[in-house]
C-alpha positions as CSV (number, residue, x, y, z in Angstrom):
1,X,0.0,0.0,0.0
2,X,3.0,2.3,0.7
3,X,4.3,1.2,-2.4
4,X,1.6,2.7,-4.2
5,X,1.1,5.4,-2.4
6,X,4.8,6.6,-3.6
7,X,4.5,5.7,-7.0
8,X,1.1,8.0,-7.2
9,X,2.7,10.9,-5.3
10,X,5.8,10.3,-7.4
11,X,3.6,10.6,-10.8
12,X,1.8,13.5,-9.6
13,X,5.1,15.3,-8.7
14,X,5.9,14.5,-12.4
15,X,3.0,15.9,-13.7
16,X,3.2,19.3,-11.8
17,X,6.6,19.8,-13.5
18,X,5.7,18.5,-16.9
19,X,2.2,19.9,-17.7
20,X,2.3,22.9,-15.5
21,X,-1.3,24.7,-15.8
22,X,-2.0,27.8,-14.0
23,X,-5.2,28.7,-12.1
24,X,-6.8,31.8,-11.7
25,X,-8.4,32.8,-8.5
26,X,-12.0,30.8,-9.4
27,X,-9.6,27.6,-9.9
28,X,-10.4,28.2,-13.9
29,X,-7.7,27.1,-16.2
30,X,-6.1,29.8,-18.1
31,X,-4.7,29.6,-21.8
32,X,-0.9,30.0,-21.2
33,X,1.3,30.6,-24.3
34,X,3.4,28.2,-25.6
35,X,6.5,30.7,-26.3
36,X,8.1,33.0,-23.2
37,X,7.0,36.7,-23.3
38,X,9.5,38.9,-25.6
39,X,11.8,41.0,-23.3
40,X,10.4,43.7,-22.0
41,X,13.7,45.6,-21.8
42,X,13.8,45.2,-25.7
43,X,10.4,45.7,-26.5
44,X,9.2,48.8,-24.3
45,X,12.6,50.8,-26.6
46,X,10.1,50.5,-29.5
47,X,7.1,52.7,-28.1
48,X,5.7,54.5,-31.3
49,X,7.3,58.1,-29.4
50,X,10.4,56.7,-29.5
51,X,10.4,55.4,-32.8
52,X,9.1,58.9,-34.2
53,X,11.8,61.0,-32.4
54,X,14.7,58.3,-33.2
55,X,15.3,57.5,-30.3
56,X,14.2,53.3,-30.8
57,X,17.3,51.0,-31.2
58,X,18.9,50.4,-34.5
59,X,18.8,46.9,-35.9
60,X,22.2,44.3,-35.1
61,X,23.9,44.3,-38.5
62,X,24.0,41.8,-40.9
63,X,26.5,38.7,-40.0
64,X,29.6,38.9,-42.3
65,X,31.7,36.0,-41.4
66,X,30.7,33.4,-39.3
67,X,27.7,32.7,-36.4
68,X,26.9,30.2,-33.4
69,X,23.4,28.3,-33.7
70,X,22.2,25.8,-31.2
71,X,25.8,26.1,-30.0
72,X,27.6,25.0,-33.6
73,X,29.7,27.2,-35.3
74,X,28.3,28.4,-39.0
75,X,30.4,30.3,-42.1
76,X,27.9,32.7,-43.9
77,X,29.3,31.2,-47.2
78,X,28.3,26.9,-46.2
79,X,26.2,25.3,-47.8
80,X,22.7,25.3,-47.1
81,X,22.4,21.7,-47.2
82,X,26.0,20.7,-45.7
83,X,27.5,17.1,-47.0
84,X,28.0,14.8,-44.2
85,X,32.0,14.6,-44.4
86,X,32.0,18.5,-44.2
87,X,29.9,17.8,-40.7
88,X,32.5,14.8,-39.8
89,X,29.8,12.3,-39.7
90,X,30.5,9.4,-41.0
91,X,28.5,8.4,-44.3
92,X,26.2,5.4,-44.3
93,X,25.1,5.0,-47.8
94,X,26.9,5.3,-51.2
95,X,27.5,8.5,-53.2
96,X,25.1,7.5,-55.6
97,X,21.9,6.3,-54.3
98,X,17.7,6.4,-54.2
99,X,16.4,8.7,-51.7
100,X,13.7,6.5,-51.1
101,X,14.9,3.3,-50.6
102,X,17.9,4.5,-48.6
103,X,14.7,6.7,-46.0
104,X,13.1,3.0,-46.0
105,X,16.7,1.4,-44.9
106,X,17.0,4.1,-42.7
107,X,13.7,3.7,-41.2
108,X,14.2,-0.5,-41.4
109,X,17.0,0.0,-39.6
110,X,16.6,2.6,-36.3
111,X,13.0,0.1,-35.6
112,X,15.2,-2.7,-35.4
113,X,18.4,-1.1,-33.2
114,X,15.4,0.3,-30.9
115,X,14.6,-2.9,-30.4
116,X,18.2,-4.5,-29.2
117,X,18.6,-0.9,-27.1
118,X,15.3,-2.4,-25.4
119,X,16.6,-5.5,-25.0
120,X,19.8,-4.7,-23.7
121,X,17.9,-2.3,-21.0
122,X,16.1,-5.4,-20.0
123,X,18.8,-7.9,-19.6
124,X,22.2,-5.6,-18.7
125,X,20.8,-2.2,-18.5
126,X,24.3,-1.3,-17.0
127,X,26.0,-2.4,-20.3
128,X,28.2,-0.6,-22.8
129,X,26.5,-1.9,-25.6
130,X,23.5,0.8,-24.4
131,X,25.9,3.8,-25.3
132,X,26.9,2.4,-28.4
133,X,23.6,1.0,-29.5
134,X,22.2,5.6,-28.6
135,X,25.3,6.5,-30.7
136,X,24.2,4.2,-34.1
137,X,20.5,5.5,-33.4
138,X,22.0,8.9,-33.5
139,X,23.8,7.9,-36.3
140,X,20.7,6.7,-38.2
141,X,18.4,9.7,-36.9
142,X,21.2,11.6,-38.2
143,X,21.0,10.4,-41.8
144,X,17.8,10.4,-42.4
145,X,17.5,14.2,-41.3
146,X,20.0,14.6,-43.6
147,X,18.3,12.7,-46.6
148,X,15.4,14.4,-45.7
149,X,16.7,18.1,-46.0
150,X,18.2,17.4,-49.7
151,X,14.6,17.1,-51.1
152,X,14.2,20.9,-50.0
153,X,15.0,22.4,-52.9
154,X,12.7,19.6,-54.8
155,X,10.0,21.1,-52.6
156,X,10.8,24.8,-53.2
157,X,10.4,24.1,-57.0
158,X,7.1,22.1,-56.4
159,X,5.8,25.1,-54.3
160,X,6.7,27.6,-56.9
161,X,5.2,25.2,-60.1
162,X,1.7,25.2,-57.7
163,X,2.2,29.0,-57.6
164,X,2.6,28.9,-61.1
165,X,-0.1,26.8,-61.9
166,X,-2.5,28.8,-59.9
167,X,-1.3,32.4,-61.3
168,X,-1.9,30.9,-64.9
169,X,-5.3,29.4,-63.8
170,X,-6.4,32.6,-62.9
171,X,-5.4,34.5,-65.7
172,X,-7.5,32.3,-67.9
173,X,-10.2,32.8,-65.6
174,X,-9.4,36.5,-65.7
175,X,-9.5,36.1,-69.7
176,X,-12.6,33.9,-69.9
177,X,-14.2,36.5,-67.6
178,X,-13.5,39.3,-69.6
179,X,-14.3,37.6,-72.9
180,X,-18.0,37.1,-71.9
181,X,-18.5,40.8,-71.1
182,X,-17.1,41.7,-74.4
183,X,-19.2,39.2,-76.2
184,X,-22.1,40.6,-74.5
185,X,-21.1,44.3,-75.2
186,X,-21.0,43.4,-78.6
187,X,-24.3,42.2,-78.7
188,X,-25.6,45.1,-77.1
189,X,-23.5,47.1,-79.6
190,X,-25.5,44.7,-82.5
191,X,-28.8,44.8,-81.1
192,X,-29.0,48.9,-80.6
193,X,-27.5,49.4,-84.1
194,X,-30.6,46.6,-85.8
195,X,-33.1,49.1,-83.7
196,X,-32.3,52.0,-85.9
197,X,-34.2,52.8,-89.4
198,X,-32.9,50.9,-92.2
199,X,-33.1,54.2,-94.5
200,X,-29.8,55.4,-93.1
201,X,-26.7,53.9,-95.4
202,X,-24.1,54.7,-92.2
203,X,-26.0,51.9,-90.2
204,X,-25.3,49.0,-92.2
205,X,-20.9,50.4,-92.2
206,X,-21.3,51.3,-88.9
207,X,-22.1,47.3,-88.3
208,X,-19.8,46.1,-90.7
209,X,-16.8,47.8,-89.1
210,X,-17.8,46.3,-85.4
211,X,-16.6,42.5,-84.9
212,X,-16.2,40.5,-82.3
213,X,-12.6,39.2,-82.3
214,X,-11.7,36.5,-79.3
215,X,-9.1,36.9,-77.0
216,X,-6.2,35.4,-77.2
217,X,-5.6,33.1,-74.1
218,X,-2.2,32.3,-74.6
219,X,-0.7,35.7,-75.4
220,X,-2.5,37.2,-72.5
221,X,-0.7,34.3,-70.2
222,X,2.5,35.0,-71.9
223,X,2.9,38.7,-71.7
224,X,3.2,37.8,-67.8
225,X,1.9,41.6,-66.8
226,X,-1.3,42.6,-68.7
227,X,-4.1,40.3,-70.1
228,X,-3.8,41.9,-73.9
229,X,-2.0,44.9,-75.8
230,X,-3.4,47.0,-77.8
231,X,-2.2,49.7,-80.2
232,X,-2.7,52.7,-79.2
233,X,-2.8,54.5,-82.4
234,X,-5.2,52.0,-84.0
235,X,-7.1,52.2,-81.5
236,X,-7.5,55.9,-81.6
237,X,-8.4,55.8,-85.6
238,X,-10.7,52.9,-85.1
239,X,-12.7,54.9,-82.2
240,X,-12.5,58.2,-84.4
241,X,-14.2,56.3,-87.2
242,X,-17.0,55.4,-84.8
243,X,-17.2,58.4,-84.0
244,X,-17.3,60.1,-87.1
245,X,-20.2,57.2,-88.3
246,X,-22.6,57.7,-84.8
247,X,-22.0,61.4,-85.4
248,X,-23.5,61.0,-88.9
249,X,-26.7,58.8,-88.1
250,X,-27.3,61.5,-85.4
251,X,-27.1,64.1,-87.7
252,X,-29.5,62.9,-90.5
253,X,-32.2,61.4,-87.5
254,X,-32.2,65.4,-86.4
C-alpha cells in the first residue's frame, strides 16, 4: 500500500513539472502561451514616441563572417544543405543512391536497433552496448534528417510550379471572364444598331466595321503583366471612325 502510495505521489510530482497549468483565483484554467514573453527591456525601446523622435534602437547588422546556432559554429558562405563529411559524420550510404529506398533502410533500420537498445535495457541495463547501441540510433536519426533536408530544394520548386499553376489558372479565368463581357457588349452594340431605321446607309458600315474578335488566351498568359496589348494609335483611328459614323446617323435622325 505504501508502495503505491509513492508511485502515485511520485507521478503527480511528475506531472506538476511537466504539464504545468496555472489557475486563476476561481480555480479556472487559463490559456498560457506556448513561447516566453519577448523582453520587456527590448520591446518597451520600441514605443511609437520613440520610434518617431529616433530614439528606438537600430537593428544588429548583418552577419559577415561566421555565427553560433544551437551552439555549432556556421560560415555565412556553407552550404545550405551541408555534406556529411563537411559535418565529420560518417556516411552510411553510397554516393550514388535512391532517396527512397535508402529513407526506407533508414527507417528498417533505427526500428530494429530500438529494439536491441530495449533488450539490452532489460537484460544488462548497465551495459556498454547501451551507449553504443544511442550513438548508431543517432547515427541513423542523423542520416535520415539529412536525406530528408536534400529534397528541399525539390519542394521549393514544387511550391513555386503550384504557384505557377495557380497564377496561370487565374489568368485564364481572368481572360474567360472578360471575354464574356465583351461578347455581351458586342451584342448590345448589334442589337442597338438593328433598332435603328434601315433608311440610313451609315448603319449597315457602322455594323460592318464592329466585330467580335476572341481573345487570345495564350498571349494574354504569356505577356506575364497585362491580359492583352493593344495599339494605341489603331485604337485611336478605329474609335475616331466610330465616332465620325454615330455622329452621322445622329445628324440625319435630327
Amino acid at each position: 500500500m505504501k508502495t503505491k502510495a509513492t508511485g502515485l505521489s511520485s507521478f503527480l510530482i511528475f506531472l506538476s513539472f511537466a504539464v504545468p497549468v496555472p489557475l486563476s483565483a476561481m480555480g479556472e484554467p487559463q490559456q498560457v502561451s506556448a513561447l516566453p514573453l519577448p523582453p520587456a527591456q527590448y520591446y518597451k525601446e520600441y514605443t511609437d514616441d520613440n520610434v518617431r523622435k529616433g530614439f528606438a534602437p537600430k537593428p544588429p547588422p548583418p552577419i559577415r563572417d561566421s555565427y553560433t546556432m544551437f551552439g555549432n559554429q556556421f560560415q555565412c558562405d556553407d552550404l545550405i544543405i551541408r555534406p556529411l563529411e563537411g559535418q565529420g559524420i560518417e556516411r552510411l550510404h553510397p554516393s550514388q543512391f535512391d532517396h527512397k529506398k535508402e529513407l526506407k533502410k533508414l527507417n528498417m533500420s533505427i526500428l530494429v536497433n530500438f529494439l536491441d537498445l530495449l533488450d539490452i535495457l532489460i537484460k544488462s541495463p548497465g551495459s556498454i552496448k547501451r551507449e553504443e547501441k544511442l550513438e548508431d540510433l543517432k547515427l541513423l536519426f542523423v542520416h535520415m534528417h539529412h536525406l530528408i533536408n536534400e529534397y528541399r530544394p525539390h519542394q521549393a520548386r514544387e511550391t513555386l510550379r503550384v504557384m505557377m499553376e495557380v497564377q496561370k489558372r487565374q489568368r485564364l479565368e481572368t481572360a474567360e471572364r472578360f471575354q464574356k463581357h465583351l461578347d455581351r457588349v458586342m451584342e448590345l452594340i448589334q442589337s442597338s444598331l438593328s433598332s435603328l431605321p434601315d433608311d440610313l446607309p451609315e448603319a449597315g458600315d457602322l455594323m460592318a466595321k464592329v466585330k467580335v474578335e476572341p481573345l487570345d488566351t495564350d498571349e494574354c498568359i504569356g505577356c506575364g503583366q497585362a491580359e492583352t496589348q493593344i495599339d494605341s494609335s489603331s485604337k485611336s483611328e478605329e474609335v475616331s471612325d466610330k465616332d465620325a459614323a454615330m455622329c452621322a446617323i445622329i445628324d440625319d435622325m435630327t
